[in-house]
C-alpha positions in Angstrom: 84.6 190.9 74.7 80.9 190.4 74.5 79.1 187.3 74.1 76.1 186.5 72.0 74.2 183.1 72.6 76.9 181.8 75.1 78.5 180.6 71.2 79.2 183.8 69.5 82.0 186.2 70.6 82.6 189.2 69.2 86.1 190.5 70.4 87.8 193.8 68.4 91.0 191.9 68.4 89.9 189.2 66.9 89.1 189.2 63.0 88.8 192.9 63.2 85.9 192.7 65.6 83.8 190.5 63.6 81.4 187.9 65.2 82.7 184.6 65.8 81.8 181.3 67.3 83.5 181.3 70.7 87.4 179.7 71.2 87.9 179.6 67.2 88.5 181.6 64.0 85.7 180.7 62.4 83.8 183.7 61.5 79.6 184.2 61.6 80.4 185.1 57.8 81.7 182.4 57.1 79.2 179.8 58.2 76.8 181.7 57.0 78.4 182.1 53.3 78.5 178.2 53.5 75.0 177.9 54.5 73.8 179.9 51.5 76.1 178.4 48.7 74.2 175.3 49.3 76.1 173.4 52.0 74.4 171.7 54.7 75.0 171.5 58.1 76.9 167.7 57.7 78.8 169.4 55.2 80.4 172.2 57.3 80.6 170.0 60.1 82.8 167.8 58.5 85.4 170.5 56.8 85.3 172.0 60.5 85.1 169.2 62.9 85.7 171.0 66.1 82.1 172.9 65.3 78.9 171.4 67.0 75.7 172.0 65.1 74.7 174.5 67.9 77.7 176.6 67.0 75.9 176.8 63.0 72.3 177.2 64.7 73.3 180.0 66.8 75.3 181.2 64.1 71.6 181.4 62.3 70.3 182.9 65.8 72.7 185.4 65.7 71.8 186.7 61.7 68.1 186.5 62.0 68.3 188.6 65.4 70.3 191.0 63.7 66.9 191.5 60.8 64.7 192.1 64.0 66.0 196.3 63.8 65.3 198.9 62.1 67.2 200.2 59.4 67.3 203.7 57.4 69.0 203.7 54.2 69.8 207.3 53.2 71.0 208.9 50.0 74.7 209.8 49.4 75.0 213.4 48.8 
């Protein structure tokens, strides 16, 4: 299990191994799908109200360290 931010876990037996915010279901994904359909951080807090706003902040930590790499896209053959 690794941790990320002290918040985000990302454990291969849990949700396939995709990042989540530490001692619940909730995926990284997911908050960040809310986020960008327009919801605010009230909003999620409210559907989710075991969630403290630095769970969604690090959630944000966690996407924006992830566009600090590089990347190479390469053709299919």
């Amino acid at each position: 299990m690794e941790y990320v931010e002290n918040r985000i876990v990302i454990n291969e037996s849990i949700l396939g191994g995709k990042p989540i915010i530490r001692g619940k279901r909730i995926s990284v994904q997911s908050i960040l799908e809310f986020l960008s359909a327009g919801e605010t951080k009230e909003e999620i807090l409210k559907q989710y109200p075991s969630l403290e706003q630095a769970d969604i902040d690090a959630c944000l930590r966690f996407a924006s360290s992830l566009m600090n790499r590089n990347y190479i896209i390469k053709e299919l053959a």
